[in-house]
C-alpha positions as CSV (number, residue, x, y, z in Angstrom):
1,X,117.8,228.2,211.7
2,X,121.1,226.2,211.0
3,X,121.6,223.8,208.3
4,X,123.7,220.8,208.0
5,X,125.9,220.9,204.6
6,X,129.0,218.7,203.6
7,X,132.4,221.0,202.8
8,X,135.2,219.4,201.3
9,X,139.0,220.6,202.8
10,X,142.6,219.5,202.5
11,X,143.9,217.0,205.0
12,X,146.1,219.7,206.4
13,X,143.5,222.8,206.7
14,X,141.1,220.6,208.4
15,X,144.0,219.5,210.8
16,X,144.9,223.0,211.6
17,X,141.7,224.1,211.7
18,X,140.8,221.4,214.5
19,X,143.7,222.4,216.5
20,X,142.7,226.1,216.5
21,X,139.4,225.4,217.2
22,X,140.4,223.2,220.3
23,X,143.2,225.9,221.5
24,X,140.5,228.7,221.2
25,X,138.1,226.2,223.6
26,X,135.3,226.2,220.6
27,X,134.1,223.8,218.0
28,X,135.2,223.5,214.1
29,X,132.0,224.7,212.9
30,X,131.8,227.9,215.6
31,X,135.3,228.5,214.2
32,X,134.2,227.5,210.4
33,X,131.0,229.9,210.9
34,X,133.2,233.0,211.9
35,X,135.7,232.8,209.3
36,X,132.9,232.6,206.6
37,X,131.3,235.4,208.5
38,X,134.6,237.4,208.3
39,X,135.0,236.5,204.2
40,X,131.3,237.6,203.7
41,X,131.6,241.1,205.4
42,X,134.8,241.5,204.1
43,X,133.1,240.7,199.9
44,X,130.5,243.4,201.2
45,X,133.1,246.2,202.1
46,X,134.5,246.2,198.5
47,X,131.2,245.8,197.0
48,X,130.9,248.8,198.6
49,X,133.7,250.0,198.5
50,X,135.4,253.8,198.1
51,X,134.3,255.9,195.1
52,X,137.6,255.7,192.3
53,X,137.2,260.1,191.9
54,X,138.6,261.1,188.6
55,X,142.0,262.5,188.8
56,X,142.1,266.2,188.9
57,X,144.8,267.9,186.6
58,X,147.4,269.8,188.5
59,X,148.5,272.2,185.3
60,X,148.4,275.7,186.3
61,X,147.3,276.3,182.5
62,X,149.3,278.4,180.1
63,X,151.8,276.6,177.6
64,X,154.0,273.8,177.8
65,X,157.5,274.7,178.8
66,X,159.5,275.6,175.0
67,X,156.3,277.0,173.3
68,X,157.2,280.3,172.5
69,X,154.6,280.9,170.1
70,X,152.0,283.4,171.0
71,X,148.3,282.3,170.6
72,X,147.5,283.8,167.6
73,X,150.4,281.8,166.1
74,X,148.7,278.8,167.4
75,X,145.3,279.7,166.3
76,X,147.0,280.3,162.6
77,X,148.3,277.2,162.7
78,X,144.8,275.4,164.4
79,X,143.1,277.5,161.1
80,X,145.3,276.4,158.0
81,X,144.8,272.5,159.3
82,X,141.2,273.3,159.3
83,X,141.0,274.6,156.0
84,X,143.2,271.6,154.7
85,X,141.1,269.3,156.5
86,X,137.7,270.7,154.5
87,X,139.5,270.5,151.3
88,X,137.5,268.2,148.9
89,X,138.9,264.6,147.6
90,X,140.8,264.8,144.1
């Protein structure tokens, strides 16, 4: 079932559209109808849209380039902030 309904354009839009619509051998609203139809699907598509995956890391692990501590320096250093961390308030 169609309905009748009142849309509002620019002077020049309607113009242009008329023309198309004659060039194309079909009416404003055929033409009208499709474009809508086009906008519509094209809402639905990103609705849908692709997943957004988290990025993956690419490190291959071990440590950043110029830390030449060895890990039981690090875990020294991990354990002292610790402890200064659990400290009471004075």
């Amino acid at each position: 079932m169609t309905e009748r309904t009142t849309v509002r354009l620019p002077a020049d839009l309607l113009s242009r559209a008329k023309r198309k619509a004659a060039a194309e051998g079909r009416t404003l609203t055929a033409l009208i109808e499709d474009g809508l139809r086009l906008v519509v699907a094209e809402r639905r598509k990103l609705a849908k849209g692709k997943r957004v995956m988290p990025r993956v890391s690419t490190a291959t692990g071990g440590r950043m380039p110029g830390m030449d501590l060895p890990f039981s320096a690090l875990q020294e250093i991990d354990d002292l902030e610790y402890v200064e961390r659990m400290k009471p308030f004075k």
